[in-house]
C-alpha positions as CSV (number, residue, x, y, z in Angstrom):
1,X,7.1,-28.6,0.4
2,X,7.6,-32.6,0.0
3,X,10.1,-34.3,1.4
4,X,11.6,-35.0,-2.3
5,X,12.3,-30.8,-2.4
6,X,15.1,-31.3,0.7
7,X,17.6,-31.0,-2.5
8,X,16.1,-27.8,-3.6
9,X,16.0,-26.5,0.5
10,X,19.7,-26.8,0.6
11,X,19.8,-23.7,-1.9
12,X,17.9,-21.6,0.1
13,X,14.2,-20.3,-0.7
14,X,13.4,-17.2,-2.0
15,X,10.9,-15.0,-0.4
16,X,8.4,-13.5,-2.1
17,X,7.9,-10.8,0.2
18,X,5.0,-11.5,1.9
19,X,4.2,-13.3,4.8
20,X,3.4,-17.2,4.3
21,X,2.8,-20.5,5.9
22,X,4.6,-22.9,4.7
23,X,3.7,-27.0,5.1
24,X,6.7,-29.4,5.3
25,X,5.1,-33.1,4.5
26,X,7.5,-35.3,6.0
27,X,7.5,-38.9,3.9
28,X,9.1,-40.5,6.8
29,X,10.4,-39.3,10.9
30,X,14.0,-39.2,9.1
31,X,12.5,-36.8,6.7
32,X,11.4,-34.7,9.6
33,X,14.7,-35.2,11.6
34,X,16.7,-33.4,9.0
35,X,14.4,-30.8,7.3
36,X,14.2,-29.4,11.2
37,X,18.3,-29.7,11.8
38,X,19.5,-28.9,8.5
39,X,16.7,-27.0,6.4
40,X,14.5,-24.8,8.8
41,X,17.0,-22.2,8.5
42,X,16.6,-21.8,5.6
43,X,13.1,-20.0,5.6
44,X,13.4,-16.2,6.5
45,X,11.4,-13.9,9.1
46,X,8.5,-13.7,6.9
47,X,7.6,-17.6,6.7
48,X,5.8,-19.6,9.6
49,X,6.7,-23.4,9.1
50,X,5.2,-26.0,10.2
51,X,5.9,-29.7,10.2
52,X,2.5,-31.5,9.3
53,X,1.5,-34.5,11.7
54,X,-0.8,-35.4,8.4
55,X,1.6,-35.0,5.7
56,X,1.2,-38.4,4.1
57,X,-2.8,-37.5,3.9
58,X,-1.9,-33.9,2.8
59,X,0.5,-35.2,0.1
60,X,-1.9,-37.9,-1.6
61,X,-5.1,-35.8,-1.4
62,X,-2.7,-32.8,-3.1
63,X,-0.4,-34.7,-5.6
64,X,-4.4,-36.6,-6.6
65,X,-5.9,-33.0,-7.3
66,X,-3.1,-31.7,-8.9
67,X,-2.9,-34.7,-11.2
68,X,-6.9,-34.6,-12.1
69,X,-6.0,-30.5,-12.6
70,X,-3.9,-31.5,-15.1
71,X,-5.4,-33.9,-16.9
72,X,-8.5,-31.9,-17.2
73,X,-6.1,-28.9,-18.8
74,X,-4.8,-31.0,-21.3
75,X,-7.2,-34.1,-22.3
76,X,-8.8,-33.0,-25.4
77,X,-11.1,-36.6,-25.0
78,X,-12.5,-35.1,-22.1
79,X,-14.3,-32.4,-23.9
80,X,-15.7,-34.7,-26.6
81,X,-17.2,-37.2,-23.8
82,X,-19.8,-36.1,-21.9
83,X,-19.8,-39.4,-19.7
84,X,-16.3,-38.9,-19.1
85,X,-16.4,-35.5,-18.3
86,X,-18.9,-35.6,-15.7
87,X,-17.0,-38.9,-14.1
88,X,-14.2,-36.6,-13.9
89,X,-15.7,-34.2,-12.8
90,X,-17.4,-36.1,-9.5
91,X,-13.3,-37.0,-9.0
92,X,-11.9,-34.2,-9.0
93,X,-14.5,-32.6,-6.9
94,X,-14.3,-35.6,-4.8
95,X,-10.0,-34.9,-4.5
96,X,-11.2,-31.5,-3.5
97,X,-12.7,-32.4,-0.6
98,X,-10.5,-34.8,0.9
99,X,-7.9,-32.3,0.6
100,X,-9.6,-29.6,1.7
101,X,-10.9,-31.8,4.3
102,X,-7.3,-32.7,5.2
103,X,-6.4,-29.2,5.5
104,X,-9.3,-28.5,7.6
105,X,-7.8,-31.2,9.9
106,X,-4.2,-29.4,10.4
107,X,-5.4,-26.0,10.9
108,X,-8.3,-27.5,13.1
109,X,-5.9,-29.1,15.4
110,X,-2.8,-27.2,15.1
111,X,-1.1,-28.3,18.1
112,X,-0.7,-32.1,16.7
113,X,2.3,-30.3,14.0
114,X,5.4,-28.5,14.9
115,X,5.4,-24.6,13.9
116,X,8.2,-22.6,13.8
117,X,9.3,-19.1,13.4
118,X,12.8,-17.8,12.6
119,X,14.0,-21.4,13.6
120,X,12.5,-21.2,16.7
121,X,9.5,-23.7,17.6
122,X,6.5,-22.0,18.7
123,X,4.7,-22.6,21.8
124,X,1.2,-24.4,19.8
125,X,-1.0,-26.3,21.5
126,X,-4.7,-25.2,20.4
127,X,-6.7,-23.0,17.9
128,X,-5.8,-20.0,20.4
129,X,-2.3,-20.5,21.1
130,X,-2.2,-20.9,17.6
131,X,-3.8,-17.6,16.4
132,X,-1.7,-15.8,19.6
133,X,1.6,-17.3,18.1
134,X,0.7,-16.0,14.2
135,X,-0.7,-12.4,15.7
136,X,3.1,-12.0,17.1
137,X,4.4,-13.3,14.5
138,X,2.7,-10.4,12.5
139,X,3.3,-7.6,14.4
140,X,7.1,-8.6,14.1
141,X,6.7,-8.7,10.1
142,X,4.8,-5.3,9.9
143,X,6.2,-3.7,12.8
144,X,5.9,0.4,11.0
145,X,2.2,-0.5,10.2
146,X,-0.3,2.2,11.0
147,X,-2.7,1.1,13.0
148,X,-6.1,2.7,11.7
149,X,-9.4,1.5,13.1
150,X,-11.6,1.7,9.8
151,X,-13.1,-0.7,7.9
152,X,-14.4,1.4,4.9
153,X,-10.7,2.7,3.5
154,X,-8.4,0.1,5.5
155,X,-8.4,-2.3,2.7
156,X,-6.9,-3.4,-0.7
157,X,-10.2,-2.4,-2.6
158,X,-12.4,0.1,-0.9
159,X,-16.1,-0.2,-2.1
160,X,-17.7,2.4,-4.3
161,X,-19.3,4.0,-1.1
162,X,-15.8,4.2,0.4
163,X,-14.1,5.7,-2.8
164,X,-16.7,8.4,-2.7
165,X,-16.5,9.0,0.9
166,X,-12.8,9.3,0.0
167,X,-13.0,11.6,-2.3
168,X,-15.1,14.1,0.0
169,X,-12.5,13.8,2.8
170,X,-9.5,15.1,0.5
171,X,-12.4,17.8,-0.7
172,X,-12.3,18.7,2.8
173,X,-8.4,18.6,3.6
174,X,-8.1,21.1,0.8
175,X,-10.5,23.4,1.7
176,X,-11.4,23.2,5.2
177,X,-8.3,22.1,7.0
178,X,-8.5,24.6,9.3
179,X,-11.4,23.9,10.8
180,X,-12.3,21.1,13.5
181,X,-13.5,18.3,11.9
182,X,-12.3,19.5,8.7
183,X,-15.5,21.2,8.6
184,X,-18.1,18.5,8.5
185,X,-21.5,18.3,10.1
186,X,-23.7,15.5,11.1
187,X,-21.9,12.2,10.5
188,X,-21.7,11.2,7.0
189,X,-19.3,8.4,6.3
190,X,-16.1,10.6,5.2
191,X,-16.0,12.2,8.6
192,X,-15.7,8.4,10.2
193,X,-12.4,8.0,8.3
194,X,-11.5,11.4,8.7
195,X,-11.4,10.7,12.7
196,X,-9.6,7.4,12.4
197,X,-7.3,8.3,9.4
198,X,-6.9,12.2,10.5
199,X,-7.7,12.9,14.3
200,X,-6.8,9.5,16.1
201,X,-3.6,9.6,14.4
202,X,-2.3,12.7,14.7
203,X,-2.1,14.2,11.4
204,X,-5.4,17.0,11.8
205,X,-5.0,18.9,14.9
206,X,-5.9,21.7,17.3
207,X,-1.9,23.7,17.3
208,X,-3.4,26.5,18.8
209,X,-6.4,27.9,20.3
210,X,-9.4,27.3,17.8
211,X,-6.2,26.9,15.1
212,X,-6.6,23.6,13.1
213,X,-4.5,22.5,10.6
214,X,-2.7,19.5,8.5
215,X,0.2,18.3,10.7
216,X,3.3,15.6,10.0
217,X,2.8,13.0,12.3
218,X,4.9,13.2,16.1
219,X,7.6,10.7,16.9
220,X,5.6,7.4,18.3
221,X,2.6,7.9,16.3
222,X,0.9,5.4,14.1
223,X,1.8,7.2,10.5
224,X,5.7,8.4,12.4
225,X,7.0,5.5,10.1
226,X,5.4,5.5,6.8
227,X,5.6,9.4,6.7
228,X,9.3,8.9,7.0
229,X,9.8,7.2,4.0
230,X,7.9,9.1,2.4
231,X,9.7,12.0,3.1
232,X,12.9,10.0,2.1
233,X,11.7,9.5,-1.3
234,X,10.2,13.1,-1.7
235,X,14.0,14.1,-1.1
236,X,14.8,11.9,-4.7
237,X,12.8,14.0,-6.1
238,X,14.8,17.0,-6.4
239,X,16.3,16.3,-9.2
240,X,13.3,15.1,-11.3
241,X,9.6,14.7,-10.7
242,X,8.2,11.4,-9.7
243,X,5.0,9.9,-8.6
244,X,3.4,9.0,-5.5
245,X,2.4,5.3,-7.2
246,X,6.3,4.3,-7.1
247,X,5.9,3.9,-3.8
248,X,2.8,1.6,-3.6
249,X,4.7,-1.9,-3.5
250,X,7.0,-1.0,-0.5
251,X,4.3,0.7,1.8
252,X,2.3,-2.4,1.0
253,X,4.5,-4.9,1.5
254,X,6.1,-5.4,5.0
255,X,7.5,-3.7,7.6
256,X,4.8,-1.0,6.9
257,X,1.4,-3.2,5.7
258,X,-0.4,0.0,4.3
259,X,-3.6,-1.1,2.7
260,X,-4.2,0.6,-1.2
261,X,-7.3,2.2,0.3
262,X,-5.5,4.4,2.9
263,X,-3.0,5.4,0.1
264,X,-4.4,8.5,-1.3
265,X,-5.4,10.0,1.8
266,X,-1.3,9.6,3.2
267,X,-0.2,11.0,-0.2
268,X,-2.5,13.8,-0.2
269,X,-1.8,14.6,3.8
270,X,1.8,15.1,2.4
271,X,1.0,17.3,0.1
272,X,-1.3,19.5,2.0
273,X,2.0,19.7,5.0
274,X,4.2,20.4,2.3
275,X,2.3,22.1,-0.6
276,X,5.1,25.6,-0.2
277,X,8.0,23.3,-1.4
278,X,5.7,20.4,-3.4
279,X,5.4,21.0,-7.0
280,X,2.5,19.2,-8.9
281,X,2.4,17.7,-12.3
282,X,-0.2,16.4,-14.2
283,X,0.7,14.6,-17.6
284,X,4.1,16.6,-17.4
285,X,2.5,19.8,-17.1
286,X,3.0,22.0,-13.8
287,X,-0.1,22.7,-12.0
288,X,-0.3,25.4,-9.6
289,X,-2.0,23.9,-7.1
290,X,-4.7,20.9,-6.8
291,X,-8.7,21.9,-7.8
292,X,-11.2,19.9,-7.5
293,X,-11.0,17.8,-10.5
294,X,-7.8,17.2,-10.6
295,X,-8.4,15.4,-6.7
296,X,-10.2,13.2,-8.6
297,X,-8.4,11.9,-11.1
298,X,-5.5,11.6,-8.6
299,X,-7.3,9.1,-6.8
300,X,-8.3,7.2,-10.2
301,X,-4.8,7.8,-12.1
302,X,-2.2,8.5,-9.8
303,X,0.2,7.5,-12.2
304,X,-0.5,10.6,-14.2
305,X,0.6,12.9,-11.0
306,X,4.2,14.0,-10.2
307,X,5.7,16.0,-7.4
308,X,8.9,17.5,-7.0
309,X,10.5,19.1,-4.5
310,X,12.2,22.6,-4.7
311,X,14.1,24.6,-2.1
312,X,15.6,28.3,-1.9
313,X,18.9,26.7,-2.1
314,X,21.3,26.9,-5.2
315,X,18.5,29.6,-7.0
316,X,20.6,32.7,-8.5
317,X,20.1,35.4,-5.6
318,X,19.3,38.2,-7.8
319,X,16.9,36.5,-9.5
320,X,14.8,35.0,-6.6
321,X,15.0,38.7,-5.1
322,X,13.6,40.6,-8.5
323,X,10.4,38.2,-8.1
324,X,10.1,39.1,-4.3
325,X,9.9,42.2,-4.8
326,X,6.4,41.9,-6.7
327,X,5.0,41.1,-3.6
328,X,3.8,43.7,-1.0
329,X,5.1,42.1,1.9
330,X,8.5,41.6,3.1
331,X,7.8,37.4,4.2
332,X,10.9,35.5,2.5
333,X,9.1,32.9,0.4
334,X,9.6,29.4,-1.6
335,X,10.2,28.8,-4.8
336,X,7.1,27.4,-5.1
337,X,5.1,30.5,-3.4
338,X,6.9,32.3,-6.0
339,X,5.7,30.8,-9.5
340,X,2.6,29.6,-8.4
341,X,1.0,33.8,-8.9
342,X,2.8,33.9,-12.0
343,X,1.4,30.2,-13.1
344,X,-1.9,31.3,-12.3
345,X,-2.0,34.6,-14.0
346,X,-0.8,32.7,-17.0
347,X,-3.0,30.0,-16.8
348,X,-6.2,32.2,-16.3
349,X,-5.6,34.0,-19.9
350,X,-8.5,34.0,-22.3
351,X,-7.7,31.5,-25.3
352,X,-7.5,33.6,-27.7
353,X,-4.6,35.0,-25.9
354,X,-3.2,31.6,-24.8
355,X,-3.1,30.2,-28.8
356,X,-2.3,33.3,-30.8
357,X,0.9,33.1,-32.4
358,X,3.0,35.8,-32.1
359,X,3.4,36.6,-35.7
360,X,-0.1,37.5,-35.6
361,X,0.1,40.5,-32.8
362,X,2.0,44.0,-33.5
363,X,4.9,44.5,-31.5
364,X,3.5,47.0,-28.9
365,X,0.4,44.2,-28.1
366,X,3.6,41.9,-27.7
């Protein structure tokens, strides 16, 4: 920001959701007098300002690179000319480093330039103060994120090693989870995550003697937070299905800071807690419950997967009570524990039976 924007500053700035720094290059000290009196405020809680000591360098060095940038975009000569091009090219790579170099120089010595937070001035005087004063500044932005010490999933793009040790740990929180270390010998690198994502947090635990299962997280936890909105928006979902993916911008974006890697494993935890109310679609088709290949193509298309939630409540009485009654014991059950035999029995039909029309059968086979 130049001081020639102090027009636009008076309209307010939109955020754009994420945290930012944002360098005010003040032309002259009367510049500086009224962007800090008049325009500061108009920066919101995610944006760290700071008033440049160097903001006549900073200005020239960017407004030369930008310039060179543009002519090298648009000069059709240029491309004709091989002198020319590699003149220009030793300039702007020159403008590049005096920038850079210039840059280098604030953040190098950041108590020379006035920061401030939430119109308040912080307390900068070196590198250290400096990084103190941003890591607080943080932790106020994404004050619901999970803290999860794990360097393989907690990230934006998780390596192929990490995707496949992924994959194995939500192999093992559908078939193991009731078993300490969801089962897992040795040390391979899916039980790592599993004890910073799972066990430090909370969400695979010992209930009872040797009794292990998938648990919603406890009120001061690191996932208490982000499990609650979830939960919010699994409660939209009683009227139609929707996916899991909807919900990737807000978690990632602050107060919560989720990183895309820890994703699946959350939406997947949420699932296995709730699996007796959760109904699961796949390219609009109800599923009966999760197998192996469809774990994988959740974590590689979750936009293909939709849950919906379904309660007891509102269902015709008679009607839930014939289809209890096919089961031996007297346990009141979902909706979900309901269909789900009745699903499989019809999904494990031969295909013969599955495509012959019923035109083709006598009545008694019908």
């Amino acid at each position: 920001v130049c001081s020639s924007d102090l027009r636009i500053l008076s309209k307010g700035i939109d955020s754009l959701g994420q945290p930012r720094i944002v360098l005010f290059l003040a032309a002259s000290k009367d510049d500086e007098t009224v962007f800090l009196s008049e325009h500061v405020k108009s920066f919101d809680a995610l944006d760290v300002v700071a008033v440049c000591n160097n903001g006549a360098e900073l200005r020239e060095t960017t407004r030369e690179v930008l310039a060179l940038e543009r002519i090298g975009h648009s000069s059709q000569e240029l491309a004709n000319d091989p002198v020319a091009k590699r003149e220009f090219s030793d300039r702007l790579g020159a403008a590049r480093v005096a920038q850079k170099l210039a840059l280098n120089g604030l953040f190098e010595n950041p108590g020379l330039s006035a920061w401030h937070h939430n119109t308040k001035q912080l307390d900068v005087t070196n590198k250290r103060t400096f990084q103190e004063a941003l890591s607080a500044v943080l932790e106020s932005v994404y004050r619901k994120c999970p803290t999860v010490h794990n360097e393989l999933v907690n990230r934006d793009k998780p390596s192929s090693n990490a995707n496949a040790a992924r994959i194995k740990l939500l192999h093992a929180m559908m078939h193991h989870a009731d078993k300490p270390d969801l089962g897992m010998d040795k040390f391979p690198p899916e039980k790592g995550v599993y004890r910073s994502v799972l066990f430090q947090t909370g969400l695979h635990r010992e209930v009872e003697l040797n009794q292990w299962q998938l648990c919603e997280p406890e009120k001061g936890t690191p996932f208490y937070d982000v499990w609650q909105r979830v939960e919010s928006f699994l409660e939209s979902t009683e009227g139609e299905p929707r996916a899991f993916i909807e919900l990737n911008k807000e978690l990632m974006a602050p107060p919560y800071g989720v990183k895309a890697g820890l994703l699946p494993i959350l939406y997947f935890a949420v699932y296995c807690t709730q699996k007796s109310s959760l109904a699961v679609y796949e390219q609009r088709r109800f599923m009966p419950s999760f197998t192996p290949d469809m774990l994988d193509r959740f974590v590689k298309r979750p936009d293909e997967f939709k849950f919906q939630r379904f309660r007891v409540d509102g269902l015709r009485q008679s009607i839930y009570d014939e289809y209890l009654s096919l089961f031996e014991d007297d346990n009141d059950k979902t909706v979900l524990q309901l269909v789900r035999p009745l699903a499989d029995l019809v999904s494990g039909l031969d295909e013969f039976t599955m495509q012959t029309r019923s035109h083709l059968i006598s009545e008694p086979a019908k």
